[in-house]
C-alpha positions as protocol buffer text, in pm:
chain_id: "A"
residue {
  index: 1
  type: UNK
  ca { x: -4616 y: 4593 z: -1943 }
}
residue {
  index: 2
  type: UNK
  ca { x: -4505 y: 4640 z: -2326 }
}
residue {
  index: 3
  type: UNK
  ca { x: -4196 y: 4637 z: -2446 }
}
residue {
  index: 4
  type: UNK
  ca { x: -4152 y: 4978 z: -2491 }
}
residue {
  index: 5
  type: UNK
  ca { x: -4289 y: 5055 z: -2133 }
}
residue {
  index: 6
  type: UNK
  ca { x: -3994 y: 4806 z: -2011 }
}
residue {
  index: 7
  type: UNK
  ca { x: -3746 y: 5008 z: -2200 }
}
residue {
  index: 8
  type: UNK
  ca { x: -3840 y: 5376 z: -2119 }
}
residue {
  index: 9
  type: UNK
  ca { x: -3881 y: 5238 z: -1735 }
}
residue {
  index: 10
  type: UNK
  ca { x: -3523 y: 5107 z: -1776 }
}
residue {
  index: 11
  type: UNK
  ca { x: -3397 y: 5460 z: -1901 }
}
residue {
  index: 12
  type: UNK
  ca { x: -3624 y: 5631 z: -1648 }
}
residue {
  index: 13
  type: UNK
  ca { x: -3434 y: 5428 z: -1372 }
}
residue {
  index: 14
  type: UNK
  ca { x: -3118 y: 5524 z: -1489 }
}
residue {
  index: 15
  type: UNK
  ca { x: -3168 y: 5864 z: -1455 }
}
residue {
  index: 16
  type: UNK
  ca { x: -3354 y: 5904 z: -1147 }
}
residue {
  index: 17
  type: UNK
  ca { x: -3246 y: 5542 z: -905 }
}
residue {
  index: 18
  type: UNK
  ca { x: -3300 y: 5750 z: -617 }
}
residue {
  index: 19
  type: UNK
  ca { x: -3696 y: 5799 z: -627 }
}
residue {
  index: 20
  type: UNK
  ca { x: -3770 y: 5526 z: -837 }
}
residue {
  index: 21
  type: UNK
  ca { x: -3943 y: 5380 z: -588 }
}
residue {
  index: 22
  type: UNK
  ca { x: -4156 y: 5659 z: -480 }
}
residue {
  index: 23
  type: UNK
  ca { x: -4210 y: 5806 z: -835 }
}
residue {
  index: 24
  type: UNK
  ca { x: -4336 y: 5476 z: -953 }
}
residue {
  index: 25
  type: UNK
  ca { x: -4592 y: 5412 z: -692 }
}
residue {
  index: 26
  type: UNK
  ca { x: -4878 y: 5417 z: -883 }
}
């Protein structure tokens, strides 16, 4: 993961720590 990935997935948790887990089954 690139730095920038690690930083918008950081945001991304912020705003949405409820369904981060589902969301980021990939």
């Amino acid at each position: 993961m690139s730095a920038r990935g690690a930083e918008a997935f950081l945001v991304w948790k912020r705003r949405q720590p409820r369904g981060e887990r589902k969301a980021f089954t990939l």
